[in-house]
N, C-alpha and C positions, 0 to 999 in steps of 0.2 A: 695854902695847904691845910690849915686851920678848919676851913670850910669844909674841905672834901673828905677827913676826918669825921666832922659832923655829921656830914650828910650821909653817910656810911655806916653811922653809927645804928643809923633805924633798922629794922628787920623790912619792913614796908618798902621805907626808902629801896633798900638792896633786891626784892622782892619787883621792884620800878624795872631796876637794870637790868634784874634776869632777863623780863619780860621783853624789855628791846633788845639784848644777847639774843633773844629765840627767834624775833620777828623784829626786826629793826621799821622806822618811819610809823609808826603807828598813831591815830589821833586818839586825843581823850575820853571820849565814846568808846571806842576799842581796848583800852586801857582799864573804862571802868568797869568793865565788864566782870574783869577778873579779881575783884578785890571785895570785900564783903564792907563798905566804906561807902558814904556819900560822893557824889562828884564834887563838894569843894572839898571832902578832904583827899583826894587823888590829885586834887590841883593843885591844893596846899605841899604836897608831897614834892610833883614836877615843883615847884617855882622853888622849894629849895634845892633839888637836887641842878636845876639852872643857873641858881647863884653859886652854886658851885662847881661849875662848868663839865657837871657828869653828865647834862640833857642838853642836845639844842634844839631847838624849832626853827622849822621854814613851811612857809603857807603854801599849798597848792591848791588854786582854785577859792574855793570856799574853808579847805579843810588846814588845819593847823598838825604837823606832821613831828612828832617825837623822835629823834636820834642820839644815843648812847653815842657819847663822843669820850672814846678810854685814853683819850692824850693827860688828863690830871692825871691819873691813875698810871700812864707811861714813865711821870716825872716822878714819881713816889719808887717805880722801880726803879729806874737809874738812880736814883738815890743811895738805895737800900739794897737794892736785891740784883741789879745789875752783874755785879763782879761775879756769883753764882752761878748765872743763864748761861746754859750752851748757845752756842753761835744759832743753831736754828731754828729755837726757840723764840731767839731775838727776831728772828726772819720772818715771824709769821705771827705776827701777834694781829692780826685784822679778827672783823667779824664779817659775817654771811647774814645775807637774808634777801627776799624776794620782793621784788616791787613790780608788779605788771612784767614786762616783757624784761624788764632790767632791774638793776642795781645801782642805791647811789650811797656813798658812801658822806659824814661829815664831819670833819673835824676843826675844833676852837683852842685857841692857846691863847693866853695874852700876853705883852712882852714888852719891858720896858727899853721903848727905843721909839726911833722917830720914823713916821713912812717914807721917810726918804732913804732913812739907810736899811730900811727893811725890804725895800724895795731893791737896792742895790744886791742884799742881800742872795734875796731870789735870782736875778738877773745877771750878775756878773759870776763867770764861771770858776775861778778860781776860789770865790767866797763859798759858794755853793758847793762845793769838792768839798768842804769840811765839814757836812753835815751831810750831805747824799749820797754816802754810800761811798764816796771816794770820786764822784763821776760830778764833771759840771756841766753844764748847760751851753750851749754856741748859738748866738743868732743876734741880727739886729735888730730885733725886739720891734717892731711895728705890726701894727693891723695886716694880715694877708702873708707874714715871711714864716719862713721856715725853721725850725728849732733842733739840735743834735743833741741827747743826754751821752755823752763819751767819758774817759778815760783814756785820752791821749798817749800819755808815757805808756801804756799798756797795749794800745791800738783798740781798744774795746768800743763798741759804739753798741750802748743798753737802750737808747729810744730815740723818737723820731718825731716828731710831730710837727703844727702849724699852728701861728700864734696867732686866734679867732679876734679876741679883743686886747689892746695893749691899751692902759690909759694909766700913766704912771702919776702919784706911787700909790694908786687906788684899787684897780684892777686888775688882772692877766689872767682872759680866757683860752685854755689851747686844747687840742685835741692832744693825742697822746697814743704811740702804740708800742709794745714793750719788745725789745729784741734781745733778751739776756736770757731766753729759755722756751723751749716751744711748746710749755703751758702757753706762756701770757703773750706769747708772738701767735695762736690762735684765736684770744680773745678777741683780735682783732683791734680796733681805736675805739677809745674812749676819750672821755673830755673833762679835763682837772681847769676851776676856777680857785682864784685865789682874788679873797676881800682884802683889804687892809680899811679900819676904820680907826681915828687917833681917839684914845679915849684918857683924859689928863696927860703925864707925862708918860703913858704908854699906849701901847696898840694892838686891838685884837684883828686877829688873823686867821678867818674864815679858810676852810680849803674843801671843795668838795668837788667828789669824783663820783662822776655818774656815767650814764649809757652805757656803763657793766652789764654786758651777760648774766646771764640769771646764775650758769655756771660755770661764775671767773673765778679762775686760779685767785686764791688769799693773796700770792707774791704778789699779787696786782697790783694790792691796796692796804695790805698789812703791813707795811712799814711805812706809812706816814705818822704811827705816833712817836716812833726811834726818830726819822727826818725834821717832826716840826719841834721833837723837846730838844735835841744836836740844835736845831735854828738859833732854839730860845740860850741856850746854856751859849754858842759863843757870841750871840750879839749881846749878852748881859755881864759874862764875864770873860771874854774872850780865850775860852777854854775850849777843847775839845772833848765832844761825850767818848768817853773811853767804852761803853757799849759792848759785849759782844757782837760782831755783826756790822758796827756802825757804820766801819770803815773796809768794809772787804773786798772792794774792789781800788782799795789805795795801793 
């Protein structure tokens, strides 16, 4: 948290974040455009706002792609500022922006714990129910089977999908179509991957949501930084994020 403090601190640095808040995936060429600065000190800027996991990067093609990942910055409110938020405030904390014909969205957390129980995490539905919203997951988890996001006691069934890649406790690529409101039941499917990589005695957790419409409903995709800090907070302290919002489908 120390870091993201830091990183924060700069007018520049903050000046970075706008820039991917307005126009998210952007490369450094794009980026330097806008600053009155050399390209090493624009890169100087990204590689600390990276070590503090307010930028990530993913390569397409030749190009090296800037994303504004607000999950440090989700855990700073649950923190502090959580107990204040109206419940749908909570609901919608995503960001917008355009990429060719779609939208990909990506978020990084890291978290101390092992991929195998992170992995249990995500896949076992009753674990899952205390971070997602109230809703767990159903399926037997192989390449090719099918997946239910529900709240059982409730009879609610919020999404649907099929599980593309399973390789446990590394991977899980699925498609994904949302059925809890006929915004994001128009958007039609889209496709959430989830990394796990161990890194010393913890593990960062890659999650990106992409083949978004260019105009998907935010409930789409704005609540995976409420989802992934609820993950981190009870695999670390087996606590529930008390959140407005966290749990509204409990």
């Amino acid at each position: 948290m120390d870091e993201v403090f830091k990183a924060l601190a700069d007018p520049t640095r903050r000046e970075l974040l706008d820039e991917l808040f307005r126009a998210d995936g952007q490369t450094l060429s794009a980026l330097e455009e806008r600053f009155p600065m050399t390209r090493f000190g624009v890169m100087k800027h990204l590689r600390q706002l990276e070590d503090a996991g307010l930028v990530v990067t993913r390569r397409r093609g030749r190009e090296k792609l800037h994303f504004l990942n607000p999950v440090p910055i989700r855990l700073i409110h649950d923190r502090w500022v959580s107990k204040y938020a109206e419940p749908w405030v909570a609901g919608l904390s995503g960001l917008k922006r355009e990429l060719e014909s779609s939208m990909e969205k990506v978020f990084e957390i890291y978290i101390r714990t092992t991929p195998e129980r992170l992995w249990d995490a995500i896949t076992d539905p009753q674990i899952r129910a205390k971070y997602n919203f109230g809703a767990g997951v159903t399926s037997d988890w192989t390449p090719g089977s099918d997946y239910t996001m529900e709240v059982k006691a409730r009879g609610l069934v919020l999404g649907e999908g099929t599980n593309l890649e399973v390789e446990p406790p590394r991977r899980l690529v699925q498609t994904m179509t949302a059925l809890w409101g006929e915004d994001v039941r128009a958007a039609g499917t889209s496709r959430i991957t989830w990394d796990i990589e161990p890194v010393g005695d913890s593990c960062r957790l890659c999650v990106t949501h992409d083949q978004l419409p260019e105009d998907a409903s935010e409930q789409l995709y704005g609540g995976w930084p409420m989802i992934l800090s609820g993950l981190k907070t009870w695999l670390e302290t087996g606590e529930l994020l008390t959140t407005p919002g966290s749990l509204m489908y409990a």
